[in-house]
C-alpha positions as YAML, in Angstrom:
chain: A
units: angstrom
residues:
- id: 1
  name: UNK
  ca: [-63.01, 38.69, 146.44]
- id: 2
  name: UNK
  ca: [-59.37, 37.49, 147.73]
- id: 3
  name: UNK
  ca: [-56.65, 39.46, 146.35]
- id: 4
  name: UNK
  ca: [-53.65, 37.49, 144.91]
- id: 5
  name: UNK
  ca: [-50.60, 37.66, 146.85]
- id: 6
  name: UNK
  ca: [-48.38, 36.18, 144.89]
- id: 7
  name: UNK
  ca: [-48.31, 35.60, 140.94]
- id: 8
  name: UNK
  ca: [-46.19, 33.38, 138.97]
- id: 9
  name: UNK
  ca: [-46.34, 33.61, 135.13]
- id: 10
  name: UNK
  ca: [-44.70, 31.77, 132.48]
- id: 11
  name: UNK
  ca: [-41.39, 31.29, 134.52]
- id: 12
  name: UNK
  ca: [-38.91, 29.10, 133.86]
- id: 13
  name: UNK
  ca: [-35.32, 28.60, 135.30]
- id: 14
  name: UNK
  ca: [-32.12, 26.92, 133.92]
- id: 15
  name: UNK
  ca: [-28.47, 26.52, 134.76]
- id: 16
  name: UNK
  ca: [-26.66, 25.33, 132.46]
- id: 17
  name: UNK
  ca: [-27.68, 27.31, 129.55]
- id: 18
  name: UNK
  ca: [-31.10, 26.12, 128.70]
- id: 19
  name: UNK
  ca: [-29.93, 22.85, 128.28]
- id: 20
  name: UNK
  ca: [-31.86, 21.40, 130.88]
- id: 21
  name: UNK
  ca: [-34.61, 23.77, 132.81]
- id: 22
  name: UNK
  ca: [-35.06, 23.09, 136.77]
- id: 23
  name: UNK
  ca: [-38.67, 25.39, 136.43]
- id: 24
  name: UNK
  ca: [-40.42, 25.00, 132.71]
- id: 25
  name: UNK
  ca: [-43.37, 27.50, 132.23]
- id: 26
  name: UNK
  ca: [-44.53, 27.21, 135.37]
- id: 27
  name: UNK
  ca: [-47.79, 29.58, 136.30]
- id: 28
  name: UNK
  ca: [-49.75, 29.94, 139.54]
- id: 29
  name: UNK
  ca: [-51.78, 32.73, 141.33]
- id: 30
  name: UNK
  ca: [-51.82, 32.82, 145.00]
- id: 31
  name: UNK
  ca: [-54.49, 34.15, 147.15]
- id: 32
  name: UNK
  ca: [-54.05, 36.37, 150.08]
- id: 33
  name: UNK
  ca: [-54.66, 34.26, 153.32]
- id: 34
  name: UNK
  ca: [-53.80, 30.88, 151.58]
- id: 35
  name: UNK
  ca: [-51.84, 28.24, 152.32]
- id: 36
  name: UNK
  ca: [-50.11, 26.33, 149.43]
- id: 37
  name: UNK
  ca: [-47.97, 23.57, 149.59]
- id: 38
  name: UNK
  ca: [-45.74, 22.66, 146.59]
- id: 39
  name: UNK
  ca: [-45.15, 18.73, 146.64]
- id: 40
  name: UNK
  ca: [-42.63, 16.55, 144.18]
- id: 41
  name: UNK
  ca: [-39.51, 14.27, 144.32]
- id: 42
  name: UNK
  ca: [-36.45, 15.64, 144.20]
- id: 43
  name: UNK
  ca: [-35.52, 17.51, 141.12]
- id: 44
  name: UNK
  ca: [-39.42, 18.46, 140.62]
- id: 45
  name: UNK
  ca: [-38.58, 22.37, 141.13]
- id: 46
  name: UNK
  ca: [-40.01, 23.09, 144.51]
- id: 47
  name: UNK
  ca: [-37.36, 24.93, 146.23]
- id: 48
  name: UNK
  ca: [-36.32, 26.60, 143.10]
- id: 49
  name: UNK
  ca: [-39.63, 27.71, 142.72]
- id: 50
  name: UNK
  ca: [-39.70, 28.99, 146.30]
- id: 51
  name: UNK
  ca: [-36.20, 30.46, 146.14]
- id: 52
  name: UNK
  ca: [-37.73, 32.85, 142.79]
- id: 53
  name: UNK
  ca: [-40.35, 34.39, 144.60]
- id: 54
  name: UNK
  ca: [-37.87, 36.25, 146.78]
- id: 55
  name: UNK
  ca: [-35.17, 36.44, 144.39]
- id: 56
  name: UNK
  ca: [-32.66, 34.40, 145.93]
- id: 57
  name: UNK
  ca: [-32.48, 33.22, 142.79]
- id: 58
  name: UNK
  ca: [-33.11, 34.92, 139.17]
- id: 59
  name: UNK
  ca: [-36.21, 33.16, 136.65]
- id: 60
  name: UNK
  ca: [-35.30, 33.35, 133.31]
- id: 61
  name: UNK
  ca: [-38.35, 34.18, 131.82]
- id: 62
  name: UNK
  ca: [-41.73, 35.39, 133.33]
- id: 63
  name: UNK
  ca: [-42.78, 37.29, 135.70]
- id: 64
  name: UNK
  ca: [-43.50, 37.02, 139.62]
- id: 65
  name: UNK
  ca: [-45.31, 39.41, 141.18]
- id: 66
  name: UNK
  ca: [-45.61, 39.44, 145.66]
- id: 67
  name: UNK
  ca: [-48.78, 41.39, 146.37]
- id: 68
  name: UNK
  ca: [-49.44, 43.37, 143.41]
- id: 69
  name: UNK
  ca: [-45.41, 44.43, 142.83]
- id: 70
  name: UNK
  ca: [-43.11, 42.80, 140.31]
- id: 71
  name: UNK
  ca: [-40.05, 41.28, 141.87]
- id: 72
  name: UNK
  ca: [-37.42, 42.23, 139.56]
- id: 73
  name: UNK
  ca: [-38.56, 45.93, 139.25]
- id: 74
  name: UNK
  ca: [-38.01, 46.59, 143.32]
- id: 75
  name: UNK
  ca: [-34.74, 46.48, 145.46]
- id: 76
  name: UNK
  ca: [-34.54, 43.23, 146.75]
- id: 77
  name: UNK
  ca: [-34.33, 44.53, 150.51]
- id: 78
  name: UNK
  ca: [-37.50, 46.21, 149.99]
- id: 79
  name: UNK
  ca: [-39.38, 42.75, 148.29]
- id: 80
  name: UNK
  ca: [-37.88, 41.11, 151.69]
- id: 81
  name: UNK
  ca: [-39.86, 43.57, 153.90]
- id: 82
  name: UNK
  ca: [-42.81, 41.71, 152.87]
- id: 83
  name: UNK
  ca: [-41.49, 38.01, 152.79]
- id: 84
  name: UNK
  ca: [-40.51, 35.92, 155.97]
- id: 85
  name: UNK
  ca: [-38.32, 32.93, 155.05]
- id: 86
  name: UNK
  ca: [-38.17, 29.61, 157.41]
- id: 87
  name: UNK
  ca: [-36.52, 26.21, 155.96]
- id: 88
  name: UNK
  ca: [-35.16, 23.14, 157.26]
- id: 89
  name: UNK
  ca: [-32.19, 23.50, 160.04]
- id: 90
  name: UNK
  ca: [-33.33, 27.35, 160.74]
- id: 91
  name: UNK
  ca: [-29.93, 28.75, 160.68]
- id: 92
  name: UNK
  ca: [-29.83, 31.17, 163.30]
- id: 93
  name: UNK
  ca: [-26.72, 32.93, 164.24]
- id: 94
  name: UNK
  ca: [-25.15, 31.19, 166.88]
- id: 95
  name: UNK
  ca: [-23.40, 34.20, 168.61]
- id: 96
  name: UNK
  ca: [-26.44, 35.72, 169.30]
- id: 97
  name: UNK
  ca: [-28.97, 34.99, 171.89]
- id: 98
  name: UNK
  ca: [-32.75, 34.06, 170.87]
- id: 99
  name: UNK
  ca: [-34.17, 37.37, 171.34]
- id: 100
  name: UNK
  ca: [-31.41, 39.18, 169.28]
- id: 101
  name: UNK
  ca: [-31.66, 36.32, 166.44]
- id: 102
  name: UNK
  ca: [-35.41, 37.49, 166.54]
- id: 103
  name: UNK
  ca: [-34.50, 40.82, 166.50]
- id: 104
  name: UNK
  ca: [-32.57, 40.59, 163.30]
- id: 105
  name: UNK
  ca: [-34.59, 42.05, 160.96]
- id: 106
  name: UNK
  ca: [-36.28, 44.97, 162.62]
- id: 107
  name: UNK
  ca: [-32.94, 46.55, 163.44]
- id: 108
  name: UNK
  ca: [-31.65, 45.97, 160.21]
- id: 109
  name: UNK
  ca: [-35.39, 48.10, 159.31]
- id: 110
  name: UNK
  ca: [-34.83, 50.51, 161.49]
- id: 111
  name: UNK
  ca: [-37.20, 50.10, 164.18]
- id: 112
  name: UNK
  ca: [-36.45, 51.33, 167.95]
- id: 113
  name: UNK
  ca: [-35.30, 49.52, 170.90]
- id: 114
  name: UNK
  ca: [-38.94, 49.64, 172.51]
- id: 115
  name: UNK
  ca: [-40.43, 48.44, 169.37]
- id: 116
  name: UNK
  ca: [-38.09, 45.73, 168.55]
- id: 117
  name: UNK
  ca: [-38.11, 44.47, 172.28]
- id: 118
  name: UNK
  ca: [-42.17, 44.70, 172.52]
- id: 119
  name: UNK
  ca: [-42.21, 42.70, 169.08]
- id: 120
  name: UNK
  ca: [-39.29, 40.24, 170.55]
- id: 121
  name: UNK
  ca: [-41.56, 39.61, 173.58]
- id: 122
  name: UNK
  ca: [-44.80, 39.19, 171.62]
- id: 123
  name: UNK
  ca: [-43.27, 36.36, 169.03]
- id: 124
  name: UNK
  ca: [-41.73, 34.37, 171.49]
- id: 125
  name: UNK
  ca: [-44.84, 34.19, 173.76]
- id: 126
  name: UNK
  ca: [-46.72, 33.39, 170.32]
- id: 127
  name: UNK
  ca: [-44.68, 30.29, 169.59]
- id: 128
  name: UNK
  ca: [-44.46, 29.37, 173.30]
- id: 129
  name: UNK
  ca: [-41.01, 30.18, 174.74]
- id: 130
  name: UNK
  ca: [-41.79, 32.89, 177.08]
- id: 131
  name: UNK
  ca: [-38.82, 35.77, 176.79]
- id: 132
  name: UNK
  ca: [-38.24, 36.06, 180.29]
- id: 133
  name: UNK
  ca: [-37.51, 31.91, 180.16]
- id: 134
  name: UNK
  ca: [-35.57, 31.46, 176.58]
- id: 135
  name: UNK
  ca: [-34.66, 34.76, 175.50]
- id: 136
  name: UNK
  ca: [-31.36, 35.42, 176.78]
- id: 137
  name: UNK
  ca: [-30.17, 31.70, 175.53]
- id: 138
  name: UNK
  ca: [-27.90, 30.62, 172.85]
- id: 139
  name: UNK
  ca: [-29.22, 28.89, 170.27]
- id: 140
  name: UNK
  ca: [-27.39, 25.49, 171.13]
- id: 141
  name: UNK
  ca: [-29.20, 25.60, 174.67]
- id: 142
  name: UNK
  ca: [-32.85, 24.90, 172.77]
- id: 143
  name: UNK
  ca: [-33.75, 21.65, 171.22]
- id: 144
  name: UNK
  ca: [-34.11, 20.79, 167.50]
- id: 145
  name: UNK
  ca: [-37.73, 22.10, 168.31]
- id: 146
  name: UNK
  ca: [-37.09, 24.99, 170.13]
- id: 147
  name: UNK
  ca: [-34.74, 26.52, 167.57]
- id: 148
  name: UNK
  ca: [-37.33, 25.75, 164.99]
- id: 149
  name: UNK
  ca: [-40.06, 28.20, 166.40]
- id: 150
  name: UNK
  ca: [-37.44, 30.51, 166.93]
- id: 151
  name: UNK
  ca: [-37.02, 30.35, 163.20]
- id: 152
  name: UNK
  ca: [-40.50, 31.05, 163.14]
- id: 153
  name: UNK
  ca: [-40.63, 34.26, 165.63]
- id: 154
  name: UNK
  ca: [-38.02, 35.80, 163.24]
- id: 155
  name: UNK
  ca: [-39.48, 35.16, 160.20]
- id: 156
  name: UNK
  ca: [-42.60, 36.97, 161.59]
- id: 157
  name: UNK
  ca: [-40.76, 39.37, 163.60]
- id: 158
  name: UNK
  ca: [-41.15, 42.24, 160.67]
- id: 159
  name: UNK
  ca: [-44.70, 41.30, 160.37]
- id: 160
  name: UNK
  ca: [-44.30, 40.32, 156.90]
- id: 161
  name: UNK
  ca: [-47.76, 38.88, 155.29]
- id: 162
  name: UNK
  ca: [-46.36, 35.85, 152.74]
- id: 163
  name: UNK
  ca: [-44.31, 33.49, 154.56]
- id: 164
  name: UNK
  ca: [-41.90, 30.71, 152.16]
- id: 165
  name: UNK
  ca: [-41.42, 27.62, 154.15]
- id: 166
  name: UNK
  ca: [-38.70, 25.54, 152.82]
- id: 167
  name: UNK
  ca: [-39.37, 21.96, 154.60]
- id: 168
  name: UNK
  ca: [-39.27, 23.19, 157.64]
- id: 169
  name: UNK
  ca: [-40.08, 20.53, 160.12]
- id: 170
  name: UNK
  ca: [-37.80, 17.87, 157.67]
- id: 171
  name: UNK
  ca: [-35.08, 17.95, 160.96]
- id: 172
  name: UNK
  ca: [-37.67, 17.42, 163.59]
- id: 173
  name: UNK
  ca: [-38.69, 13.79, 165.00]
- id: 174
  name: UNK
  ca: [-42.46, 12.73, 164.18]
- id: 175
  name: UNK
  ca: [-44.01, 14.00, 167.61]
- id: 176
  name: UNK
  ca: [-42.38, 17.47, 167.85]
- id: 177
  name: UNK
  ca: [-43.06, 17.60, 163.57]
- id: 178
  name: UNK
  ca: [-46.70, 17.19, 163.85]
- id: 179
  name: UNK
  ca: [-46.90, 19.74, 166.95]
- id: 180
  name: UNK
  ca: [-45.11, 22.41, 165.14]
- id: 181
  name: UNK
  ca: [-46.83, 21.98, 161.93]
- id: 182
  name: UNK
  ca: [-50.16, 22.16, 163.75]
- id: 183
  name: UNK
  ca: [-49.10, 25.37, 165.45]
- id: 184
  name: UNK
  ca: [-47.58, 26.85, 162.74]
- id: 185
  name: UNK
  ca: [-51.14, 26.28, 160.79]
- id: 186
  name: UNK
  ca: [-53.13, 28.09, 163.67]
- id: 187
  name: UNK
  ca: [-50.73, 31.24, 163.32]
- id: 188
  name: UNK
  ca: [-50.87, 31.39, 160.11]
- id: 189
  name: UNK
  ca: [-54.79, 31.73, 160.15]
- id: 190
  name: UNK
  ca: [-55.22, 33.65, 163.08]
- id: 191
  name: UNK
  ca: [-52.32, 36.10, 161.35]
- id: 192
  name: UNK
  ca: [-53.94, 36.31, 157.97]
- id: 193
  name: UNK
  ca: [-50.63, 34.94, 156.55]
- id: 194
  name: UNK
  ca: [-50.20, 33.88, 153.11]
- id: 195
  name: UNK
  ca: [-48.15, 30.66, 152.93]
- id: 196
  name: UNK
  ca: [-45.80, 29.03, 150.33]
- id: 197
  name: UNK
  ca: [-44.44, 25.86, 151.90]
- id: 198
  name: UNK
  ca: [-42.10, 22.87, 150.11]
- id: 199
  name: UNK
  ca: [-42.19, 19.43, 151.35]
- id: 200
  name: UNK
  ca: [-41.58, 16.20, 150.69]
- id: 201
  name: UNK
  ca: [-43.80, 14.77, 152.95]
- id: 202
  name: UNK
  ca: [-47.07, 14.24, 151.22]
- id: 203
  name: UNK
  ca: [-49.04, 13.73, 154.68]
- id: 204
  name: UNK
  ca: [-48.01, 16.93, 155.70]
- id: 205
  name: UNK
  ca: [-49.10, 18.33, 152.83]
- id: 206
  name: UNK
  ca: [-52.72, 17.14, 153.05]
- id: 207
  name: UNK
  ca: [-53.06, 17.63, 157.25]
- id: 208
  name: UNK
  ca: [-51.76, 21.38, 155.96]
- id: 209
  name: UNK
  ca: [-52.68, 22.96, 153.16]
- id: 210
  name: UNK
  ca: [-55.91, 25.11, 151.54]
- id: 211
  name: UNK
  ca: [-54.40, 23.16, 147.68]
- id: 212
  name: UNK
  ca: [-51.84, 21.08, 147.11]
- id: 213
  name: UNK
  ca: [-49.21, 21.47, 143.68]
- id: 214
  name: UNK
  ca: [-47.73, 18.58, 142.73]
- id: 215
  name: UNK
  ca: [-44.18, 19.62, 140.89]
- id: 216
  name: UNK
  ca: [-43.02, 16.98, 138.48]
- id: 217
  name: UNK
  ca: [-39.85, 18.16, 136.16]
- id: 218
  name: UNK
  ca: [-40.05, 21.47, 136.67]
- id: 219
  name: UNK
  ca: [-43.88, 22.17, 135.84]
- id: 220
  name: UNK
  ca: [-47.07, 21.69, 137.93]
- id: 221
  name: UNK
  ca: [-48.42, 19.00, 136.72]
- id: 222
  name: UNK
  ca: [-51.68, 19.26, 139.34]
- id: 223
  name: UNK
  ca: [-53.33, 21.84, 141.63]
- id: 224
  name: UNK
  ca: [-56.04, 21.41, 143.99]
- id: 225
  name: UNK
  ca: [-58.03, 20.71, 147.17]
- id: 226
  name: UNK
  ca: [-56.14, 17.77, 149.05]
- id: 227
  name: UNK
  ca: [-59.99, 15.92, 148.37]
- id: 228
  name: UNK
  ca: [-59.85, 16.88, 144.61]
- id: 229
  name: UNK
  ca: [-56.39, 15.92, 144.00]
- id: 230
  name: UNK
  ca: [-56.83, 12.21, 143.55]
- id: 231
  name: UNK
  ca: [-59.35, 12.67, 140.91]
- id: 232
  name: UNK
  ca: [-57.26, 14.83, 138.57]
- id: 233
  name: UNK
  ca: [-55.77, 11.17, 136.89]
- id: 234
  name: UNK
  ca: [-52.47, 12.31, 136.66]
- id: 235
  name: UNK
  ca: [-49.69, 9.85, 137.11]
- id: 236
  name: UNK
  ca: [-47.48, 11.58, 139.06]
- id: 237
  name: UNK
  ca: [-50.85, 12.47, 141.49]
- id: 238
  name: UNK
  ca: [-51.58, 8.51, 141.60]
- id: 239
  name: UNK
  ca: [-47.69, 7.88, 142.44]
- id: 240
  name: UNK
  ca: [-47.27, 10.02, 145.54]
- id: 241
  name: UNK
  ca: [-50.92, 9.48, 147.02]
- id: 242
  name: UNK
  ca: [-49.86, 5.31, 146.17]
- id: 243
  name: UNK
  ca: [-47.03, 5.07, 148.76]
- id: 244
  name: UNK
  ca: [-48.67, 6.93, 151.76]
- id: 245
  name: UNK
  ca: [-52.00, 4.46, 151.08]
- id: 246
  name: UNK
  ca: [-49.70, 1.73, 151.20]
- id: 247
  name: UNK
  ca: [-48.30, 2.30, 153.94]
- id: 248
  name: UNK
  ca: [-51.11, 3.58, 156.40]
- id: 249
  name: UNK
  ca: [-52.73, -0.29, 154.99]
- id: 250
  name: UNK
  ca: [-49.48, -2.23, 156.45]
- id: 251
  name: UNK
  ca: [-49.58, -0.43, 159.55]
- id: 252
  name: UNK
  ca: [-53.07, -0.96, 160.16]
- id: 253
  name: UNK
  ca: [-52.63, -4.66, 159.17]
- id: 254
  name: UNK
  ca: [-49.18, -4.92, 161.15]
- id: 255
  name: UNK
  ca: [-51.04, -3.93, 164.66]
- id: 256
  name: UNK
  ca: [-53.97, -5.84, 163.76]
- id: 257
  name: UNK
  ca: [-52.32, -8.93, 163.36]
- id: 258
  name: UNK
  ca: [-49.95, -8.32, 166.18]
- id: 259
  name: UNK
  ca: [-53.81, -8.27, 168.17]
- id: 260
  name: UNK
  ca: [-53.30, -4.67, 169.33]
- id: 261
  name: UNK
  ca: [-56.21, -2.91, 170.01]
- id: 262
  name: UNK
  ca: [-57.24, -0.10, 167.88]
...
């Protein structure tokens, strides 16, 4: 039986007071080796949500637990050592070459200089820029794509097992997108990764993820298999499946009436 990497119970999150809560009561249980995709307009809670797990921000009330250890009852360096954290526009330092953005984290844990440049070497083969080729650039030398995956090599680069993925292809055009997102999806099986991603991209969500929640005013309002999904009834599950259907029927009908060939 799986064990749950991350737990969320009864957690809710407001700023103003309790006037108005971003995150109401919201509970969910992880499994190691998953990968979960948290889907919603904006407003719904998702990056909140995300953002509580590795206490960049404070719940309110609950509890959140990251493979067996309450957040709020470790240092928060220490609850990072097990968390890698990837969102949209990567931010890596721009003074620093790739390998040394990479290298970030290890150094800042300690590790030596053989370690940290066997580990440097080892993620940047993984997402395919060779460190012999890409490691000594600066970060505005790679493409919107490129500096993704380096995103990616340093959020793995400590060999932490739950990843939070905070739309992290959103920047990237469709082709480069769908390439990353497939690759990301291999290394997080073949790495045994357990995977938290936000998106607004319902697509991506279904060509992703083990079960989809669907965030709606701060509360999960569904939970499931992207096949199982559409036959929970909810409202807010009819509205976001509607407008992908809708538009994957004009496109079909657009080429078909334009006569080219399927």
């Amino acid at each position: 039986m799986a064990r749950v990497a991350i737990s969320i119970e009864g957690v809710s999150k407001s700023f103003d007071g309790g006037r108005v809560h971003v995150v109401r009561h919201l509970s969910l249980r992880i499994e190691e080796g998953e990968f979960i995709v948290l889907v919603g307009g904006s407003g719904s809670g998702k990056t909140t949500t995300l953002k509580m797990i590795n206490r960049l921000i404070a719940q309110d009330a609950g509890e959140i637990s990251v493979l067996g250890q309450r957040t709020d009852a470790q240092a928060e360096h220490e609850l990072r050592r097990t968390i890698g954290y990837v969102f949209q526009g990567v931010g890596l330092f721009p003074h620093m070459t790739v390998a040394e953005n990479v290298a970030v984290t290890p150094k800042l844990l300690g590790w030596s200089k053989a370690e940290i440049d066997s580990r440097v070497v080892e993620l940047l083969e993984l997402v395919e820029l060779p460190a012999a080729q890409f490691g000594e650039r600066a970060p505005h030398m790679l493409s919107g794509g490129q500096r993704q995956r380096v995103g990616f090599a340093r959020a793995l680069a400590a060999r932490a097992p739950v990843i939070l993925m905070d739309e992290p292809f959103g920047a990237l055009d469709p082709i480069t997108r769908s390439t990353l997102a497939e690759n990301y999806r291999r290394l997080h099986n073949s790495m045994g990764l357990t995977t938290v991603m936000v998106t607004h991209d319902l697509m991506e969500a279904v060509l992703l993820a083990d079960r989809i929640g669907i965030m709606r005013e701060g509360q999960l309002v569904a939970l499931g298999e992207p096949k199982t999904l559409l036959k929970a009834g909810h409202p807010a599950v009819r509205e976001l499946f509607e407008a992908p259907c809708r538009q994957a029927d004009e496109f079909r009908a657009r080429l078909e009436g334009a006569g080219v060939d399927g």
